[in-house]
MDTraj code that builds the backbone (N, CA, C; nanometers):
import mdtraj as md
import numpy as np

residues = "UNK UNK UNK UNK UNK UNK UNK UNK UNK UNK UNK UNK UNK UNK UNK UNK UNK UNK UNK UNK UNK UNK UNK UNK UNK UNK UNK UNK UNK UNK UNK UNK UNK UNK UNK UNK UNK UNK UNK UNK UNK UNK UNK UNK UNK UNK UNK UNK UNK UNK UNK UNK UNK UNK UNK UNK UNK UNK UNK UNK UNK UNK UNK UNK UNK UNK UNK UNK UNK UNK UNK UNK UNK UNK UNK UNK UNK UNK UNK UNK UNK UNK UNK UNK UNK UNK UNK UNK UNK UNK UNK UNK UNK UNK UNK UNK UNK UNK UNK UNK UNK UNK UNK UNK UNK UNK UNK UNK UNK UNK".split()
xyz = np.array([
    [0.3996, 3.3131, 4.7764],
    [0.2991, 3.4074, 4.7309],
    [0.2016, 3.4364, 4.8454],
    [0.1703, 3.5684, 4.8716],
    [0.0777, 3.6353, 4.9556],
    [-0.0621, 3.5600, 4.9413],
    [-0.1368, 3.4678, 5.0235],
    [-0.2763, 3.4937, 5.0043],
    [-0.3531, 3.5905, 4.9928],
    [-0.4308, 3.5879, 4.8813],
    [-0.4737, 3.6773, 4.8425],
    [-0.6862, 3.6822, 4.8825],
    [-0.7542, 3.8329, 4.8941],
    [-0.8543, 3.8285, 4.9450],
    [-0.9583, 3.9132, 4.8627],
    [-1.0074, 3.9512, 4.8855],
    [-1.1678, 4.0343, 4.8311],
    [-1.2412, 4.1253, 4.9290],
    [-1.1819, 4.2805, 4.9620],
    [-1.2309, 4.3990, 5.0617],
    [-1.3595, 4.4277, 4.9807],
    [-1.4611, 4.4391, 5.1276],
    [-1.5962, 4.4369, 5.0088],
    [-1.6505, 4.6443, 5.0926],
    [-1.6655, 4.6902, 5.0224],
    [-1.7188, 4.8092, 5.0642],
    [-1.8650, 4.8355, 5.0991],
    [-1.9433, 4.7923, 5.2066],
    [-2.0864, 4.7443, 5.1511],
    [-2.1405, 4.9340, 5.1610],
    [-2.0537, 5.0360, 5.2038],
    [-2.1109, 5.1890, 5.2499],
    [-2.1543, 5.1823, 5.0622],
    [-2.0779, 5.1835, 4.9496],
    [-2.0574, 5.2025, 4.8391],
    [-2.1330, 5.1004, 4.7885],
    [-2.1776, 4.9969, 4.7592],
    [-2.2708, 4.8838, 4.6911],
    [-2.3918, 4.9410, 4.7025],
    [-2.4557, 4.9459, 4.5460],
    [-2.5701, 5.0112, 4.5191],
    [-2.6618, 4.9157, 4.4662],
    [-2.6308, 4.7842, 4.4674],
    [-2.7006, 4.6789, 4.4338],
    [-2.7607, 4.6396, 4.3274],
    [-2.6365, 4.7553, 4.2052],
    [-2.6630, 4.6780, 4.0424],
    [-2.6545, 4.5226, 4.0255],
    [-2.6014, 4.4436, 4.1172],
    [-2.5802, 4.3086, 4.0365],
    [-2.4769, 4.2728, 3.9774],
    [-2.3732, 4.3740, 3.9078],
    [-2.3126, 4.3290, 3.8133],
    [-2.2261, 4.2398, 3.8568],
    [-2.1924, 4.2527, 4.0021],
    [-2.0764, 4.1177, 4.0536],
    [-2.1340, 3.9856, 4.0272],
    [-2.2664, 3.9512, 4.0757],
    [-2.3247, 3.8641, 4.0461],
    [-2.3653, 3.8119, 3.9147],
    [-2.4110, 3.8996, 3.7967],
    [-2.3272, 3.8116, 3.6350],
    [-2.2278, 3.8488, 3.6078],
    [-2.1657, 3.9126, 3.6255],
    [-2.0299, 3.8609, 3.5920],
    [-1.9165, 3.7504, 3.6541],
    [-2.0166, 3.7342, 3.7583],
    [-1.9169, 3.5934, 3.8179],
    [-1.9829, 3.4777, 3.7231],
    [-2.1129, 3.4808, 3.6831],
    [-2.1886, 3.3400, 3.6646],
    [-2.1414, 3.3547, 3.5298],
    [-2.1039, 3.4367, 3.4528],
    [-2.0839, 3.4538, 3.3041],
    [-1.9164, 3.3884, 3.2875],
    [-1.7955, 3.4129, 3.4202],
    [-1.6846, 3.4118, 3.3818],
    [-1.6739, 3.2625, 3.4428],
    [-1.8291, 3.1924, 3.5607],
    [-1.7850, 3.0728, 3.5965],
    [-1.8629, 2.9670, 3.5388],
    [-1.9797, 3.0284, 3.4141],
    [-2.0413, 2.9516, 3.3257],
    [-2.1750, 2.8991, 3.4200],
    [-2.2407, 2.9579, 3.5480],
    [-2.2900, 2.8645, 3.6493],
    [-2.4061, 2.9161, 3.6236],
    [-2.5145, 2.8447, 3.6315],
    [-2.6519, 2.8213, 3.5801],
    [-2.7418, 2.8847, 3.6709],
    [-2.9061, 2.8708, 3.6516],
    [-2.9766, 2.9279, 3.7102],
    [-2.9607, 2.9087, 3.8800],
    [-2.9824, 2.9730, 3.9667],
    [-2.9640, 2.9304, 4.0998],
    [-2.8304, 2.8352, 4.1560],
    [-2.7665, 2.9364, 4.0481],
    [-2.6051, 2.8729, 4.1257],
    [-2.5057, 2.9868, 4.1367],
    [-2.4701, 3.0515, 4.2209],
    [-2.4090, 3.1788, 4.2865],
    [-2.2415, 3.1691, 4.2801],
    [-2.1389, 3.2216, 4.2573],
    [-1.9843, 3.2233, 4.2849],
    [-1.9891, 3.3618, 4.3990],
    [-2.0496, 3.4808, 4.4146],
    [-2.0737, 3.5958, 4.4535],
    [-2.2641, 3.6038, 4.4750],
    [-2.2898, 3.6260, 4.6064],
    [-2.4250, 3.6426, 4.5826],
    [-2.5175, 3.7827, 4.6620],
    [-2.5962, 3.8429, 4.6022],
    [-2.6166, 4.0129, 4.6227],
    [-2.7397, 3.9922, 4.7480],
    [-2.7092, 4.0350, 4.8867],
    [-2.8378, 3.9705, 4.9578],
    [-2.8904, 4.1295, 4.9866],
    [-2.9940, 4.1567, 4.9768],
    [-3.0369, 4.2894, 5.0194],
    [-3.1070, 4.2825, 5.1743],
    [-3.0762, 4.3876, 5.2931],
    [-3.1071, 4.4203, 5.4057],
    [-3.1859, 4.5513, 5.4138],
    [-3.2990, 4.4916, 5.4247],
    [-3.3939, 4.6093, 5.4553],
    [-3.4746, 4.6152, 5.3265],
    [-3.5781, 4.7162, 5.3156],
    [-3.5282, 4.8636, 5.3686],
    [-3.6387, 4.8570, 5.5381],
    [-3.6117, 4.9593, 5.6102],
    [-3.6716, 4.9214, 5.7398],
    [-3.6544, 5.0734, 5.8134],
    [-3.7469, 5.1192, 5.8225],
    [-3.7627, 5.2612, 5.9215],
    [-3.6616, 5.2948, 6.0205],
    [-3.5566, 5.3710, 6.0290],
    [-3.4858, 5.4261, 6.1214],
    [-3.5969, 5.5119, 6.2342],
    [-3.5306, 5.6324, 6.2574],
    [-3.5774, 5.7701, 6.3406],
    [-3.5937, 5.8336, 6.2047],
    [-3.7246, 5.9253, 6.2285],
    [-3.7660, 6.0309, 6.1361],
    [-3.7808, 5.9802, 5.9986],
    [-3.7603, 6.0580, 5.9065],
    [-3.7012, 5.9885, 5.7898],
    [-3.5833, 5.9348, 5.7665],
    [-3.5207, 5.8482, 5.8147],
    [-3.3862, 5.7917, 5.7917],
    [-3.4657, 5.6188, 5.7736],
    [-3.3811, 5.5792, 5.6803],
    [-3.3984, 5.4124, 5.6619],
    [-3.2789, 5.3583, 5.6274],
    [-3.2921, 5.2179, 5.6882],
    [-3.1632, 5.1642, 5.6764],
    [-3.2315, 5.0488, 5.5558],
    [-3.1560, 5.1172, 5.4430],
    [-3.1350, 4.9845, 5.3448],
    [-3.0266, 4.9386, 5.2608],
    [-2.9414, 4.8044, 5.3104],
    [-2.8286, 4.7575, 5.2181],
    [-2.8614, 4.6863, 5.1372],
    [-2.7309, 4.6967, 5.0430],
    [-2.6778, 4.5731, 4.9406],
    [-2.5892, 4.4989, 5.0447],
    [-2.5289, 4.3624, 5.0235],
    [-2.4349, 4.3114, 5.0594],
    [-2.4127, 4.2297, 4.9790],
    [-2.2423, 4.2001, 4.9100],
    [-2.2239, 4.0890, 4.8216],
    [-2.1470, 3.9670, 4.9134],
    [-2.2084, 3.8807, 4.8934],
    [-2.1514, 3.7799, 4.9640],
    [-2.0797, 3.6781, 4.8687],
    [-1.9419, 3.6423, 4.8706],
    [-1.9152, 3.5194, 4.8006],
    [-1.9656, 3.4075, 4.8364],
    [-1.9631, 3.3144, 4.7406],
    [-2.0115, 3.1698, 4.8111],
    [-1.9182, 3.0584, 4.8286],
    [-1.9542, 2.9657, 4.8597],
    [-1.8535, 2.8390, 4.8612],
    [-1.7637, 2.8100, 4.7388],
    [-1.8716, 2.8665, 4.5898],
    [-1.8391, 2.7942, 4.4822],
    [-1.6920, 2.9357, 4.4379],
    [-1.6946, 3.0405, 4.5043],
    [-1.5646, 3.1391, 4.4932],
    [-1.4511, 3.0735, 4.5144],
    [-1.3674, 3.0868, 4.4482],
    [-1.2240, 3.0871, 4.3926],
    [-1.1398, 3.2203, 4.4227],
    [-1.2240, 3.3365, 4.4203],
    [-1.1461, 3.4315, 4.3793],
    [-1.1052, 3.4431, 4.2193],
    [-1.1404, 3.3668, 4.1426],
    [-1.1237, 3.3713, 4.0094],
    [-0.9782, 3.3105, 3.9640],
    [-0.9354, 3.2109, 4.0592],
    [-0.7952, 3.1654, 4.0286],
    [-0.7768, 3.1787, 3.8909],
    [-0.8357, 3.1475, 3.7736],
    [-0.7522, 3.1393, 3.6531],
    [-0.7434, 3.2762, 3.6125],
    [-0.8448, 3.3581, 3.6240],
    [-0.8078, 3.4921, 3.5814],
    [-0.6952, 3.5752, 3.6824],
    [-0.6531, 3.4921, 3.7805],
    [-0.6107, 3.5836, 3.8719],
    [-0.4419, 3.5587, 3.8304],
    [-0.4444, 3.4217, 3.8039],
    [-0.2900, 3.3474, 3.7316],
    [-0.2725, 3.4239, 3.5732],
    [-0.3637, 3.4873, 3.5392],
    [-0.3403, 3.5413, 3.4262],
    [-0.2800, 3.6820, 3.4025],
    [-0.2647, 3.7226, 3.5539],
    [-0.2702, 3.8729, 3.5705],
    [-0.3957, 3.9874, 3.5637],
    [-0.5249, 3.8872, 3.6517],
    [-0.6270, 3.9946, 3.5783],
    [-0.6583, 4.0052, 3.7232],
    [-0.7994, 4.0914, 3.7570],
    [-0.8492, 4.0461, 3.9016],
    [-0.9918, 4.0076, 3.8515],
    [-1.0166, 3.9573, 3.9865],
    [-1.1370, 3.8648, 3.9909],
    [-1.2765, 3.9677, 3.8571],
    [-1.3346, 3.8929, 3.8502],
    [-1.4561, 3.9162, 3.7410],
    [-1.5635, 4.0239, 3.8453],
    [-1.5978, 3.9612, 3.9914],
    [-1.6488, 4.0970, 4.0290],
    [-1.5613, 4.2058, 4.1026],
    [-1.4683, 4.2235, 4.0748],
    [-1.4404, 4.3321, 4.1025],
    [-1.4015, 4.4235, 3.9718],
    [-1.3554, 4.3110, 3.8905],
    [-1.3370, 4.4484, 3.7544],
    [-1.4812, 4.4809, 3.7015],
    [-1.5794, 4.4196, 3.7234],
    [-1.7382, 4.4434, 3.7028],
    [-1.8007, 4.6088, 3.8227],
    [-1.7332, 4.5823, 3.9209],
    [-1.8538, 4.6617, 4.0074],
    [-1.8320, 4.7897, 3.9863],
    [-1.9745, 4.8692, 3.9231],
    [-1.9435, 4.9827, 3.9083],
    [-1.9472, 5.0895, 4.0124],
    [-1.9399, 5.0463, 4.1435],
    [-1.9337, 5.1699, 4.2081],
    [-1.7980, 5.1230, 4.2994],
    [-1.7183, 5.1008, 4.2850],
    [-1.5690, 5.0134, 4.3088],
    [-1.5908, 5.0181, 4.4090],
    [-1.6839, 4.9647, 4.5128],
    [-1.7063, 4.8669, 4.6101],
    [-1.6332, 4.7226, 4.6925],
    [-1.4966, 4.7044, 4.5415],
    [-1.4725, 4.6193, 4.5655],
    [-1.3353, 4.5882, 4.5717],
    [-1.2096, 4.5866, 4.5922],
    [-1.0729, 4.5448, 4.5863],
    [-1.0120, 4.4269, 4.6058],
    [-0.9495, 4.3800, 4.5464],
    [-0.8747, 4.2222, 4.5209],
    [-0.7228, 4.2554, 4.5354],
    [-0.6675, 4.1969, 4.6428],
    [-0.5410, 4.2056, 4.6829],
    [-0.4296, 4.1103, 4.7878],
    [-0.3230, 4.1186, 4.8079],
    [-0.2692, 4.0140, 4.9040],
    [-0.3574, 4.0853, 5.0991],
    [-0.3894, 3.9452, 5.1445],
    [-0.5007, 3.9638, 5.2676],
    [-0.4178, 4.1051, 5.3421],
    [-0.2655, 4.0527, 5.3490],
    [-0.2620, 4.1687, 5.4606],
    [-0.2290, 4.3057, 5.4138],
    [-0.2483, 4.3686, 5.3187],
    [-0.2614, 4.5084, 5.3053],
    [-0.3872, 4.5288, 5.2576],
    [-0.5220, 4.4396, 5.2529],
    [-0.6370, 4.4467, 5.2337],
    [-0.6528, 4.4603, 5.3700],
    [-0.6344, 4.4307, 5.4615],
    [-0.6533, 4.4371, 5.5913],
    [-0.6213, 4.5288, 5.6733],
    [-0.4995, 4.6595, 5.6560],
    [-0.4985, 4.7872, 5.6088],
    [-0.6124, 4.8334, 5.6274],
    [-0.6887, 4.8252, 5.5218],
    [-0.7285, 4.8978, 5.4136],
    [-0.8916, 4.8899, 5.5300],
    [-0.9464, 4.8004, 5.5707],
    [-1.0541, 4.7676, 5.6207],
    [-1.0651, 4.8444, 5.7440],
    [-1.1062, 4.9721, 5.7216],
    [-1.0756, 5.0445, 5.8734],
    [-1.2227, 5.1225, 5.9069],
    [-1.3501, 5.0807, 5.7575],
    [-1.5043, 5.1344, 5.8215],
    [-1.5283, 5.0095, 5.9017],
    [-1.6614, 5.0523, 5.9907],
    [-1.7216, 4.9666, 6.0370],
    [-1.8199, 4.8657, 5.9158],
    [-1.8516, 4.8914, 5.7871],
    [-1.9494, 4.8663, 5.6826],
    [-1.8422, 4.7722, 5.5718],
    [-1.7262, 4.7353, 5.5862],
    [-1.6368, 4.6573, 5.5230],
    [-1.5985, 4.5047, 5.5723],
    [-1.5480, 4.4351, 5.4607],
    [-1.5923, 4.2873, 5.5232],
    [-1.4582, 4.2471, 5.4067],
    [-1.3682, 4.1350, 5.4699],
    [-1.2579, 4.1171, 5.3888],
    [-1.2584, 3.9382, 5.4022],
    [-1.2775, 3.9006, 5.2743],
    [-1.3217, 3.7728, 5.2366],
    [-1.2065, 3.6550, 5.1586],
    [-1.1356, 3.5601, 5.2432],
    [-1.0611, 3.5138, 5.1517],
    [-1.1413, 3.3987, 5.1351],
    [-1.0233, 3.2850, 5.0881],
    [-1.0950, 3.1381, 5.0132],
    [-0.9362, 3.0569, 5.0401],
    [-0.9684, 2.9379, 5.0928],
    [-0.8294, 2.8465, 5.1159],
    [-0.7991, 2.7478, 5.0055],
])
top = md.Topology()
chain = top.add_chain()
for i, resn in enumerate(residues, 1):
    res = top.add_residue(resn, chain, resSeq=i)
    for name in ("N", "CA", "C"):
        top.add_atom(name, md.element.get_by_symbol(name[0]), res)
traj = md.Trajectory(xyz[None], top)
């Protein structure tokens, strides 16, 4: 079986959150305990009016990738959560393909 990974789109992340409960909801994990965690960059004055401000979802240590939902035939909890599909769950090397902005970040787990 292909190892499998998590292409994160950060151009598209609008920084609803929803990756972040829906990981803690599908991994039961309590206050100040993260599976996916939403770090915001910025916001911070470019030239003129331009500002640079991100979302970024970061998995954490406690990520799996959602092994049991993933053995079930489902994909991970934040990616069927994120509503601005920011996010894709797939075997690493055609996620790796796929990673061709400079603003994308492809995340596995051993």
């Amino acid at each position: 079986m292909a190892q499998h990974g998590l292409l994160i789109d950060y151009e598209f992340c609008t920084g609803c959150h929803a990756c972040e409960m829906a990981c803690k909801v599908e991994k039961g994990l309590g206050e100040g305990e993260w599976g996916i965690k939403l770090a915001q960059i910025g916001p911070w004055k470019l030239d003129g009016d331009a500002w640079e401000w991100d979302y970024v979802p970061l998995p954490t240590q406690r990520c799996d990738l959602c092994a049991e939902r993933v053995a079930a035939g489902k994909v991970p909890a934040c990616v069927h959560h994120c509503q601005s599909l920011a996010m894709e769950f797939g075997p690493v090397d055609e996620l790796a393909k796929k990673a061709v902005k400079p603003r994308m970040a492809l995340f596995t787990v051993w």
